[in-house]
Biotite code that builds the C-alpha atoms (Angstrom):
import biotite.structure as struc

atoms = struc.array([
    struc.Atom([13.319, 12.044, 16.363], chain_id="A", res_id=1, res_name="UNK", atom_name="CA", element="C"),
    struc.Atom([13.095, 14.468, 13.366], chain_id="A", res_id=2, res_name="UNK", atom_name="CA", element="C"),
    struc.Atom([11.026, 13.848, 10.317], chain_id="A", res_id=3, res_name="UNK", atom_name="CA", element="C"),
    struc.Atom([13.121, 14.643, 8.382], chain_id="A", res_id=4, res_name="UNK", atom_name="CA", element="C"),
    struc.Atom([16.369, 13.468, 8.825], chain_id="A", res_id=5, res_name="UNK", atom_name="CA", element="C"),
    struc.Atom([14.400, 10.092, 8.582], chain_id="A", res_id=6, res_name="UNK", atom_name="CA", element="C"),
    struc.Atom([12.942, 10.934, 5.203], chain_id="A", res_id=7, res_name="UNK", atom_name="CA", element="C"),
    struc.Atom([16.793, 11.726, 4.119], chain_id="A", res_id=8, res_name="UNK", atom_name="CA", element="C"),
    struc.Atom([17.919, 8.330, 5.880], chain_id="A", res_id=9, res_name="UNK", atom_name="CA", element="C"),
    struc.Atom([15.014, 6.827, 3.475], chain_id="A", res_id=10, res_name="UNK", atom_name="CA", element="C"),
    struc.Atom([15.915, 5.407, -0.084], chain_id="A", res_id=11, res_name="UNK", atom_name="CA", element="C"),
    struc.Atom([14.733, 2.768, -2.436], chain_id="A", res_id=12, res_name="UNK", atom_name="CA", element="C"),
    struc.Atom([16.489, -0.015, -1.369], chain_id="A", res_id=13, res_name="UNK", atom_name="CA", element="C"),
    struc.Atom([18.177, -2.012, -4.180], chain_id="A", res_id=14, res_name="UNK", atom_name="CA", element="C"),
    struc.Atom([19.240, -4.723, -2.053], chain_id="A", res_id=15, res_name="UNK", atom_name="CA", element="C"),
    struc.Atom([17.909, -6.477, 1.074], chain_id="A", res_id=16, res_name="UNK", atom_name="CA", element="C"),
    struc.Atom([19.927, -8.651, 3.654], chain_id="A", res_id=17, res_name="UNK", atom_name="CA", element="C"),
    struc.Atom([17.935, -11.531, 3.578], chain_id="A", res_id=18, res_name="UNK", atom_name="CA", element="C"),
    struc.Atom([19.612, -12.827, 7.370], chain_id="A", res_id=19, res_name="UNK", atom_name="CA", element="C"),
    struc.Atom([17.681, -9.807, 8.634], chain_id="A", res_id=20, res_name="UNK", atom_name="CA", element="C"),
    struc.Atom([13.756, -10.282, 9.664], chain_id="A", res_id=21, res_name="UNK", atom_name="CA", element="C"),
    struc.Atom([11.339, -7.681, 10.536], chain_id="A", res_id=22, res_name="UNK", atom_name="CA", element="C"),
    struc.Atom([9.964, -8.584, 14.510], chain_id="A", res_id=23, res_name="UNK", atom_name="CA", element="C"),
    struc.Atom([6.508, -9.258, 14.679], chain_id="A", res_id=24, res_name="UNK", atom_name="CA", element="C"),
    struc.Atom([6.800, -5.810, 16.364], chain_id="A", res_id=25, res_name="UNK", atom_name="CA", element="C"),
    struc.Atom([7.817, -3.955, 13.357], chain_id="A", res_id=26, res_name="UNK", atom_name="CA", element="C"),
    struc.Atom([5.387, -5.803, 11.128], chain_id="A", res_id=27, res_name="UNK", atom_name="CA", element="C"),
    struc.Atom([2.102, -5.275, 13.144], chain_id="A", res_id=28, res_name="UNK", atom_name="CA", element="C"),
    struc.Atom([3.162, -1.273, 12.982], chain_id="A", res_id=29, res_name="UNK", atom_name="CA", element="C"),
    struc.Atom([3.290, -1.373, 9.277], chain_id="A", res_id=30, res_name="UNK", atom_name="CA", element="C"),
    struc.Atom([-0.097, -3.361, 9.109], chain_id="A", res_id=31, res_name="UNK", atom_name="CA", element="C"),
    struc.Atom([-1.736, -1.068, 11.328], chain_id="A", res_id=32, res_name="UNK", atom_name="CA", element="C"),
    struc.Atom([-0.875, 2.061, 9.506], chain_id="A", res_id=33, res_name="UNK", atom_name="CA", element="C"),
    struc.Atom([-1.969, 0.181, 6.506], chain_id="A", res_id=34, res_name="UNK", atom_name="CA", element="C"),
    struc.Atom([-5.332, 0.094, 7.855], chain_id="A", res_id=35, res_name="UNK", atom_name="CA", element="C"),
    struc.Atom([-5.034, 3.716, 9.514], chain_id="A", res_id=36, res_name="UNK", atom_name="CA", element="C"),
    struc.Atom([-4.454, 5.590, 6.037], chain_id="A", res_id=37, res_name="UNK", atom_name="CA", element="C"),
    struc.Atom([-6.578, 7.786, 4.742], chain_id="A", res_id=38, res_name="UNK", atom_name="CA", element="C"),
    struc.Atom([-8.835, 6.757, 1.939], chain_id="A", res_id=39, res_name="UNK", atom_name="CA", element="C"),
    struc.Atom([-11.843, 8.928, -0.420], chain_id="A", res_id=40, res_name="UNK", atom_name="CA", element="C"),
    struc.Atom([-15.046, 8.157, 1.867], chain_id="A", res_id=41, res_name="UNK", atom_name="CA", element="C"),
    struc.Atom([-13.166, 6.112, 4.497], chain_id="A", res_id=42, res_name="UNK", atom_name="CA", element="C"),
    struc.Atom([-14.377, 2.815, 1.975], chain_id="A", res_id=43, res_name="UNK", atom_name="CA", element="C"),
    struc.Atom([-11.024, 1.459, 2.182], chain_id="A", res_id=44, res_name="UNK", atom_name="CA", element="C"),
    struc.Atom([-11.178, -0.253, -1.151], chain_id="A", res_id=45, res_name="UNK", atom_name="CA", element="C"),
    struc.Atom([-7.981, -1.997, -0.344], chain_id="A", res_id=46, res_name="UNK", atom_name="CA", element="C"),
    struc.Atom([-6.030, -4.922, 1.042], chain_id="A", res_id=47, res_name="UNK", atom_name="CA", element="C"),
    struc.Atom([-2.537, -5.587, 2.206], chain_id="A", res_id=48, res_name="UNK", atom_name="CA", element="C"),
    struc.Atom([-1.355, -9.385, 1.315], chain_id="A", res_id=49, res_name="UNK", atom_name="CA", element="C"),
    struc.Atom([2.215, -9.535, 3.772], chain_id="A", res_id=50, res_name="UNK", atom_name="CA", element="C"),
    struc.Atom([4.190, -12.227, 2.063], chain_id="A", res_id=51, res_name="UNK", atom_name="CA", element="C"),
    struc.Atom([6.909, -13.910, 3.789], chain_id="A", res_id=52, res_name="UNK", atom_name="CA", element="C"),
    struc.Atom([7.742, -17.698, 2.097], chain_id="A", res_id=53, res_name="UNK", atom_name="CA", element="C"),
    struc.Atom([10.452, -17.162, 0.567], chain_id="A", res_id=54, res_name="UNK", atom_name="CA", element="C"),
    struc.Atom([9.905, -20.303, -1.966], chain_id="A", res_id=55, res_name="UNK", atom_name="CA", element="C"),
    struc.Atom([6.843, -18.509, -2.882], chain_id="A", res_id=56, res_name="UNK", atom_name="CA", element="C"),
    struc.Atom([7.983, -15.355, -3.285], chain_id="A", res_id=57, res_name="UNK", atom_name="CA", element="C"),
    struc.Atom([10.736, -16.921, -5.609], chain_id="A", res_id=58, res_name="UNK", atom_name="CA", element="C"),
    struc.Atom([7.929, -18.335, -7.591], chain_id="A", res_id=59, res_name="UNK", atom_name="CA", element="C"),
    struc.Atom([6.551, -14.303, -8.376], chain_id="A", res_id=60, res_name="UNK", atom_name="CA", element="C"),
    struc.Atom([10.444, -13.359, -8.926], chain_id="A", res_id=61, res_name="UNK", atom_name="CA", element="C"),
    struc.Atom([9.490, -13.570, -13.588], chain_id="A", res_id=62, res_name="UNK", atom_name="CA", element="C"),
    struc.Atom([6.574, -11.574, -12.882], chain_id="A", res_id=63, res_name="UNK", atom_name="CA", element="C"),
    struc.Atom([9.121, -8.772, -11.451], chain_id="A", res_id=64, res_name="UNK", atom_name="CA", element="C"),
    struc.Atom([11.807, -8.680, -13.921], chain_id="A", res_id=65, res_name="UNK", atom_name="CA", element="C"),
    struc.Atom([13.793, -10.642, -11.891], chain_id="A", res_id=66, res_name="UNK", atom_name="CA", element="C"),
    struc.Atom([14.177, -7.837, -8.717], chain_id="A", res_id=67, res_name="UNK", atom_name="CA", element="C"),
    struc.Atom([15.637, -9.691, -6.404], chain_id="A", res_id=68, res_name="UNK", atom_name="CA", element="C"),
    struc.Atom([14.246, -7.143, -3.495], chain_id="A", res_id=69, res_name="UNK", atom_name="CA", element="C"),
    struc.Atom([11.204, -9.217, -3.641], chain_id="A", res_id=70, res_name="UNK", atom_name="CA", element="C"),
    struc.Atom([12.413, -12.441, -2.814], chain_id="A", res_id=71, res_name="UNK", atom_name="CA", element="C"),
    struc.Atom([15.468, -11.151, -0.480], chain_id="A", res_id=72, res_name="UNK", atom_name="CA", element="C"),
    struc.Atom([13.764, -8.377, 1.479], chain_id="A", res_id=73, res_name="UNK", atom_name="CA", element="C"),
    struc.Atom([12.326, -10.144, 5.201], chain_id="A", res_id=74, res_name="UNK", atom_name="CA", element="C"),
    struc.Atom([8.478, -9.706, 3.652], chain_id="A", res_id=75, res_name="UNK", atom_name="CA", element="C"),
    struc.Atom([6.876, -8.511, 0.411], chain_id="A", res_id=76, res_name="UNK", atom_name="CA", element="C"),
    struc.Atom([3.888, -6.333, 0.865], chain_id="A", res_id=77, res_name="UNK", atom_name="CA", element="C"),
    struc.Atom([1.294, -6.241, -1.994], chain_id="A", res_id=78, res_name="UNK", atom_name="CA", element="C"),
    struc.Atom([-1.551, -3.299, -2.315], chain_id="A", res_id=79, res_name="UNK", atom_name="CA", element="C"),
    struc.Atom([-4.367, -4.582, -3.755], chain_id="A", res_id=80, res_name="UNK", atom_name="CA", element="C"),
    struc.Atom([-7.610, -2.940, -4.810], chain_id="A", res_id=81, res_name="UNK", atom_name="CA", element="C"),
    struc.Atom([-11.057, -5.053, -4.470], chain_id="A", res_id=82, res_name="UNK", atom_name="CA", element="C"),
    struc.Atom([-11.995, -5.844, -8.142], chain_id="A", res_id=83, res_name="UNK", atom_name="CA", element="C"),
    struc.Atom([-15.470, -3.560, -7.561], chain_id="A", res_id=84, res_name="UNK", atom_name="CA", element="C"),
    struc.Atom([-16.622, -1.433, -5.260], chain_id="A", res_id=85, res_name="UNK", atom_name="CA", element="C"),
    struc.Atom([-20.376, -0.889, -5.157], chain_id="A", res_id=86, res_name="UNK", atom_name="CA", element="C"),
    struc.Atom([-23.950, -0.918, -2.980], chain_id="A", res_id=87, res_name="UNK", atom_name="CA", element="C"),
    struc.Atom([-22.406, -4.263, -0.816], chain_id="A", res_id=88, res_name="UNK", atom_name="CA", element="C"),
    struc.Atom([-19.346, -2.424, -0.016], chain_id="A", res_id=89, res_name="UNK", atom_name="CA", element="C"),
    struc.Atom([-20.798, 1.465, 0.917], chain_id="A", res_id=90, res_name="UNK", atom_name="CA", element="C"),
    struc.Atom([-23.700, -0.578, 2.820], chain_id="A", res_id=91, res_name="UNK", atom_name="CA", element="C"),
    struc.Atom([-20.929, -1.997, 4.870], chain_id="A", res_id=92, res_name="UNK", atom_name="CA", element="C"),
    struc.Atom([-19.090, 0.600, 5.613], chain_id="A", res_id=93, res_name="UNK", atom_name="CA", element="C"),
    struc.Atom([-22.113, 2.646, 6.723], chain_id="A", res_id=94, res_name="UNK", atom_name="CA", element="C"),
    struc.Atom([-22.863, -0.328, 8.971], chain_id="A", res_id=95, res_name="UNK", atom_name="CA", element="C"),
    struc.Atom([-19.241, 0.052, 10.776], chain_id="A", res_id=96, res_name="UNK", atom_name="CA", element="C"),
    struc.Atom([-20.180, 3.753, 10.914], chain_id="A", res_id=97, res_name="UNK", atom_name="CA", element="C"),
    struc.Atom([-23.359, 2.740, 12.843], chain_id="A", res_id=98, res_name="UNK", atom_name="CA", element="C"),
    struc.Atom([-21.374, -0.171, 15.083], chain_id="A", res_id=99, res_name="UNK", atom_name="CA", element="C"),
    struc.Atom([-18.815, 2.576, 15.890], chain_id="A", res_id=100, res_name="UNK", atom_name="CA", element="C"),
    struc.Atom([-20.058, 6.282, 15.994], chain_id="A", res_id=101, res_name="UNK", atom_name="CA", element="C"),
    struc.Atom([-23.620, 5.069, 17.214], chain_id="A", res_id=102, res_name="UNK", atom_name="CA", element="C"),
    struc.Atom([-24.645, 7.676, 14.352], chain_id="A", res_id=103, res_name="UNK", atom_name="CA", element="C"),
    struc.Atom([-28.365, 7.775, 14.179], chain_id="A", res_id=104, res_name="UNK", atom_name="CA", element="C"),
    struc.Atom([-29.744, 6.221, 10.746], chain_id="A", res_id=105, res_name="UNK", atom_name="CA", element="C"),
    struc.Atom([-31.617, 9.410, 10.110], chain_id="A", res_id=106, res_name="UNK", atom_name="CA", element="C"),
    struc.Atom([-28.458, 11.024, 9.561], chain_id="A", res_id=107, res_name="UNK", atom_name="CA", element="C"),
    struc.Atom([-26.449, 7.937, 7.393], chain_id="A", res_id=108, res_name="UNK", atom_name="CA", element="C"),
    struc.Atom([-29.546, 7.654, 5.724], chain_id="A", res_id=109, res_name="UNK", atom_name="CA", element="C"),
    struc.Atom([-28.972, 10.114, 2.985], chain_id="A", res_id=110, res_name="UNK", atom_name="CA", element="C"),
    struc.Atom([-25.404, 10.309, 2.646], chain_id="A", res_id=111, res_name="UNK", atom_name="CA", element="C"),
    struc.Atom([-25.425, 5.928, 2.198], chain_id="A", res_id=112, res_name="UNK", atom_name="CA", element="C"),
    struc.Atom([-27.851, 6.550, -0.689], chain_id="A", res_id=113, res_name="UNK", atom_name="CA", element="C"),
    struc.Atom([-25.922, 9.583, -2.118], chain_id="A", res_id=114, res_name="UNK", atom_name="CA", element="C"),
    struc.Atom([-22.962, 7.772, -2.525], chain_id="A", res_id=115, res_name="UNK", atom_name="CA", element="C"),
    struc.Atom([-24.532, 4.735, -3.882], chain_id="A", res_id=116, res_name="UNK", atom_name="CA", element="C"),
    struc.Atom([-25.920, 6.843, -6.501], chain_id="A", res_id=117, res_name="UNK", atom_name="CA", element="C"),
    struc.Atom([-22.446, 8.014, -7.408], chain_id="A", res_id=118, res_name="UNK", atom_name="CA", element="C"),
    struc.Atom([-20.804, 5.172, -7.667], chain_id="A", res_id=119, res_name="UNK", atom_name="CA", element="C"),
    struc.Atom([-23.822, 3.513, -9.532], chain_id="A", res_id=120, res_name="UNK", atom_name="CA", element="C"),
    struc.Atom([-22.907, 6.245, -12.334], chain_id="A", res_id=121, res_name="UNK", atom_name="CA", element="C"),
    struc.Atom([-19.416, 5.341, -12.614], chain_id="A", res_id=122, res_name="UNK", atom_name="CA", element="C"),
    struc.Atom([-18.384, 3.225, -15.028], chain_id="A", res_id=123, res_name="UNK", atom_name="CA", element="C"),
    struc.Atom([-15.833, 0.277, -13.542], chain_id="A", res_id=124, res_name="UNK", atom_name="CA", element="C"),
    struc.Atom([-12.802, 1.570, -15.086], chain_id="A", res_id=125, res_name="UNK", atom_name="CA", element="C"),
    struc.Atom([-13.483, 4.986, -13.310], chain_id="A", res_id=126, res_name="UNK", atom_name="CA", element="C"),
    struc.Atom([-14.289, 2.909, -10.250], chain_id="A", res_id=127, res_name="UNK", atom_name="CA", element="C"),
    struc.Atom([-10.789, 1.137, -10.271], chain_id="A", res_id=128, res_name="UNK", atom_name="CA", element="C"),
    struc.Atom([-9.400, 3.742, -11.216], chain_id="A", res_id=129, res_name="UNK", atom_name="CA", element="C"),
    struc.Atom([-10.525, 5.499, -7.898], chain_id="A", res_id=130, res_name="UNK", atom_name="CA", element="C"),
    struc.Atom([-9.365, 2.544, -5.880], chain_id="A", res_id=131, res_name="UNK", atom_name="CA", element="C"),
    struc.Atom([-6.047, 2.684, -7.556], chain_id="A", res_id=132, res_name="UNK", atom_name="CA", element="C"),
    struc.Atom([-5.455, 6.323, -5.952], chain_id="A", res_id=133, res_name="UNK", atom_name="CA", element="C"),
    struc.Atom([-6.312, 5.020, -2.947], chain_id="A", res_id=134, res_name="UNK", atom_name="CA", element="C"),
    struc.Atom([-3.572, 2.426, -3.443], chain_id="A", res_id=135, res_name="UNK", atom_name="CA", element="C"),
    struc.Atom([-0.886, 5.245, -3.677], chain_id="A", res_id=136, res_name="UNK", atom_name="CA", element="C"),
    struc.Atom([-2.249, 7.043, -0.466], chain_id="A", res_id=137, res_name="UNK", atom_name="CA", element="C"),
    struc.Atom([-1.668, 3.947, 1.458], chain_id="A", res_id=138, res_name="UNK", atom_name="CA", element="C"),
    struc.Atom([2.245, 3.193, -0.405], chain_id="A", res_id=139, res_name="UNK", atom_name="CA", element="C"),
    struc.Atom([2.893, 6.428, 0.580], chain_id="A", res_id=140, res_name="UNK", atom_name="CA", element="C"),
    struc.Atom([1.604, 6.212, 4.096], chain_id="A", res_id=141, res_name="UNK", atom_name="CA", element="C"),
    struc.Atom([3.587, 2.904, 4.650], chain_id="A", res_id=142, res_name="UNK", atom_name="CA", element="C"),
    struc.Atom([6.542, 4.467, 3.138], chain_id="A", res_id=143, res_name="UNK", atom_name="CA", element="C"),
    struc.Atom([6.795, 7.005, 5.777], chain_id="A", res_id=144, res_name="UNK", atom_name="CA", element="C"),
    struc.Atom([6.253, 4.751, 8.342], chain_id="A", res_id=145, res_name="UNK", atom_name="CA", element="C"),
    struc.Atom([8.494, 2.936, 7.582], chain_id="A", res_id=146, res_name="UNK", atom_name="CA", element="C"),
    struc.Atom([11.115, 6.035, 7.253], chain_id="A", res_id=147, res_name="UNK", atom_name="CA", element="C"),
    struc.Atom([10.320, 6.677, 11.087], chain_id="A", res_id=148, res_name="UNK", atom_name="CA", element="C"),
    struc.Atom([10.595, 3.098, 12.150], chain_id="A", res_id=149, res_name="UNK", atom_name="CA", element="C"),
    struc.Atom([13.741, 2.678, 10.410], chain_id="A", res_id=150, res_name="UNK", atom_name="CA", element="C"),
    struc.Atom([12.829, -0.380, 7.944], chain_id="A", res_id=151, res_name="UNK", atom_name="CA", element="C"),
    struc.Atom([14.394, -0.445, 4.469], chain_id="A", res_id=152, res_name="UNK", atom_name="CA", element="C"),
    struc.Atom([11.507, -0.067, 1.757], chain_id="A", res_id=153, res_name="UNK", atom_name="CA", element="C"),
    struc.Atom([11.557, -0.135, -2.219], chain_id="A", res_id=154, res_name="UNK", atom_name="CA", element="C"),
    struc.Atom([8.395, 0.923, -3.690], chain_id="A", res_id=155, res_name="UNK", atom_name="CA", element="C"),
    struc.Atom([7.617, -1.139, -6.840], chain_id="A", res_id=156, res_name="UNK", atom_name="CA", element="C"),
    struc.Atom([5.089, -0.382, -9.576], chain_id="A", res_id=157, res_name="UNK", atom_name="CA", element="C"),
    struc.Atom([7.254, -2.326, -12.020], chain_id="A", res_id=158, res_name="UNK", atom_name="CA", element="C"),
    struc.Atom([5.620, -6.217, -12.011], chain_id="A", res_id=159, res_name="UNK", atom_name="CA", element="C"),
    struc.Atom([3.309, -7.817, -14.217], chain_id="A", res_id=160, res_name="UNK", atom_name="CA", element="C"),
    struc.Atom([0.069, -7.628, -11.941], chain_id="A", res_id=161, res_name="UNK", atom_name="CA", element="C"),
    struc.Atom([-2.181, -9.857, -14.111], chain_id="A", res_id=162, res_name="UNK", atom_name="CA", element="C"),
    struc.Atom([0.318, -12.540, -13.549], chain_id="A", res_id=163, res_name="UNK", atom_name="CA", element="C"),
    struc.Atom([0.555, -11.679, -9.721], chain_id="A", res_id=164, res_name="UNK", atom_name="CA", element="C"),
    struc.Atom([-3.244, -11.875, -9.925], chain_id="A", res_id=165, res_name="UNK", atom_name="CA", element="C"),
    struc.Atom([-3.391, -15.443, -11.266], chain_id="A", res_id=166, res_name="UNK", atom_name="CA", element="C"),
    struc.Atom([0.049, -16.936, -9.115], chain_id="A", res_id=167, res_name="UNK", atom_name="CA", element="C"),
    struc.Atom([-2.103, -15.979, -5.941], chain_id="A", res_id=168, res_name="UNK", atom_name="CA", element="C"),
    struc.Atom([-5.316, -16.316, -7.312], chain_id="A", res_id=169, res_name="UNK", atom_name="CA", element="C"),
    struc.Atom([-6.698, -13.197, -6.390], chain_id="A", res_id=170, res_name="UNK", atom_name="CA", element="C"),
    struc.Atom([-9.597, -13.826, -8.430], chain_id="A", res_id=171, res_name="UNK", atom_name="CA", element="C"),
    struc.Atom([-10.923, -16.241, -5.522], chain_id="A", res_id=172, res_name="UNK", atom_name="CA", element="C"),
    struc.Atom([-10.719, -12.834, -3.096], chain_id="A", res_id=173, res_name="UNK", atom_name="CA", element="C"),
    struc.Atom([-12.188, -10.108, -5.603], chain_id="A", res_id=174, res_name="UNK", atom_name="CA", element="C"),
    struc.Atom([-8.474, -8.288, -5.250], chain_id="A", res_id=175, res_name="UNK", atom_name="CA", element="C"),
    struc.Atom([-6.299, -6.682, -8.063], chain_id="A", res_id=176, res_name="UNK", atom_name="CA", element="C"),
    struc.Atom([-2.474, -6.317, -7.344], chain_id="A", res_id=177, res_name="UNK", atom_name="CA", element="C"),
    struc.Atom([-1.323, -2.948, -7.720], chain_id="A", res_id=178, res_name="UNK", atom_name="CA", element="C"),
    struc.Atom([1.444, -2.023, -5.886], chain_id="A", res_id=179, res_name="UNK", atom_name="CA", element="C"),
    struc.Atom([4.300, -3.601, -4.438], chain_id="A", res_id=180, res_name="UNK", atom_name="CA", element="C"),
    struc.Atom([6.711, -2.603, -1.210], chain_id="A", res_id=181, res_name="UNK", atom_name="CA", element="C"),
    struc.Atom([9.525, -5.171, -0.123], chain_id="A", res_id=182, res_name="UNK", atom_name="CA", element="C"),
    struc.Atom([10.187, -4.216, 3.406], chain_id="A", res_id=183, res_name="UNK", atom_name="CA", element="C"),
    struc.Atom([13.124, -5.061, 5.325], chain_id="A", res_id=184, res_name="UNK", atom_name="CA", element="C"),
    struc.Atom([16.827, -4.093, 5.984], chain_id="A", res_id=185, res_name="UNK", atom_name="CA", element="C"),
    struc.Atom([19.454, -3.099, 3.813], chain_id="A", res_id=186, res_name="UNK", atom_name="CA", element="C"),
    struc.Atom([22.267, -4.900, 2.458], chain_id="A", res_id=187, res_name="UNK", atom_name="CA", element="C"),
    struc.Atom([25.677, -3.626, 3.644], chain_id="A", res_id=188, res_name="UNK", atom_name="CA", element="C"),
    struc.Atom([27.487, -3.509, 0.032], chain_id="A", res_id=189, res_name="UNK", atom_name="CA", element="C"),
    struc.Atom([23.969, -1.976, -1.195], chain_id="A", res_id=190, res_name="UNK", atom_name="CA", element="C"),
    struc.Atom([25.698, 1.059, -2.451], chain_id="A", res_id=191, res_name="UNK", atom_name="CA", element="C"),
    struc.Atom([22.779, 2.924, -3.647], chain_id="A", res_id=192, res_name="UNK", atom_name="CA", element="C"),
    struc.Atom([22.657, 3.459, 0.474], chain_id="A", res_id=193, res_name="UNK", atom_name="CA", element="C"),
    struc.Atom([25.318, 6.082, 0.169], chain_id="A", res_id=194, res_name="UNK", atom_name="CA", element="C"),
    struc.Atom([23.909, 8.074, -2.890], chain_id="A", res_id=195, res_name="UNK", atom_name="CA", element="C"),
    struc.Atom([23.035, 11.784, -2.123], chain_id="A", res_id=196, res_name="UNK", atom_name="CA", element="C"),
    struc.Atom([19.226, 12.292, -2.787], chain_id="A", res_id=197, res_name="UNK", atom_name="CA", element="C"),
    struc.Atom([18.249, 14.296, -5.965], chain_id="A", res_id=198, res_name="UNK", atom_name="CA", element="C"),
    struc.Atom([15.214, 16.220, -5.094], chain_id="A", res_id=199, res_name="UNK", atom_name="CA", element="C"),
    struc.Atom([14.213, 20.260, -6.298], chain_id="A", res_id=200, res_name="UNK", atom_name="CA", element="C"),
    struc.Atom([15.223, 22.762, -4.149], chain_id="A", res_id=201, res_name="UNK", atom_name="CA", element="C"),
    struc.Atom([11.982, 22.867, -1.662], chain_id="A", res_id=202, res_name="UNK", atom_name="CA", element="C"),
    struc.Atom([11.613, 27.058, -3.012], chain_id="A", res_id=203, res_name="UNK", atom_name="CA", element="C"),
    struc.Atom([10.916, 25.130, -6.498], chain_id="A", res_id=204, res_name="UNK", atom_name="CA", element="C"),
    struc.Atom([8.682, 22.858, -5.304], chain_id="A", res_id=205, res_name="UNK", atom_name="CA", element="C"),
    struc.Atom([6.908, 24.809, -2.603], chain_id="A", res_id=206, res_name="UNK", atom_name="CA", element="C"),
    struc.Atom([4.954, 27.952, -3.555], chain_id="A", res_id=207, res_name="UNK", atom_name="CA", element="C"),
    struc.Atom([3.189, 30.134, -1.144], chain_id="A", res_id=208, res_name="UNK", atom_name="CA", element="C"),
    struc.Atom([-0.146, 32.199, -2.171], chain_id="A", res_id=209, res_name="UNK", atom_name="CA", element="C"),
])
């Protein structure tokens, strides 16, 4: 397989086949790298909601400007952020640590209470803020993934998230929508398919010091 030809065969896909369903297969690999990519800390202050009714995606269809990739594509993944990140959370993930390193708490000790301090000086819209980075790492993670694996993706900043937020009640789960990626297969007539990418030559982009 090479890389790249697969980031070529890549687009934003405009419109799904909805016959076409990712296997159980397909969707576990995209779930997984979800929860492999790379975040600041290793907190993770994220969750992937995988979305596949199709009468309740059609109900979050006005809070997307009507793009029919959500509803068509074979599931809808939303990115959410947890709505704070804070003592609980960095306790917790120093716990895991502990659990799976068998680190010593003489050594966690002072990096769990330096970061603690850190975010304790942040104020929340920094903190979200953060977690919304952390967001893109992970869209851009799945993205390639999905490039390799051959499923049709169409990254999506473009919804109303507040309304997401109170469709799905996210409230209930301390989450924030902020991203959205219908995943799935192409449509045949889809003729953004056949466009030629439009991308710097990599010499512009790319400089060596």
């Amino acid at each position: 397989m090479n890389i790249i030809e697969r980031l070529q065969w890549r687009y934003a896909t405009k419109k799904f086949d909805p016959t076409i369903r990712l296997s159980s297969k397909k969707l576990s690999t995209l779930t997984q790298a979800f929860n492999l990519t790379a975040t600041s800390y290793g907190l993770q202050p994220l969750r992937l909601l995988v979305m596949d009714d199709k009468a309740k995606k059609e109900e979050l269809l006005p809070y997307t400007y009507e793009q029919r990739q959500v509803v068509d594509a074979s599931h809808l993944l939303v990115i959410c952020i947890e709505a704070s990140t804070g003592p609980a959370e960095i306790k917790e993930y120093f716990d895991r640590v502990k659990d799976t390193r068998d680190t010593p708490e003489n050594i966690l000790a002072p990096f769990r209470k330096d970061l603690i301090t850190r975010f304790k000086d942040l104020e929340q819209d920094e903190v979200e803020n953060w977690a919304i980075n952390q967001a893109y790492l992970a869209l851009g993670n799945l993205l390639t993934v999905c490039a390799v694996e051959g499923i049709d993706a169409c990254p999506m900043e473009g919804f109303m998230a507040a309304e997401f937020d109170k469709k799905l009640k996210l409230d209930t789960l301390g989450l924030k929508s902020v991203l959205l990626l219908p995943v799935g297969y192409r449509a045949k007539d889809d003729m953004f398919a056949s466009f030629k990418k439009v991308r710097r030559e990599v010499g512009d982009s790319v400089k060596y010091l």
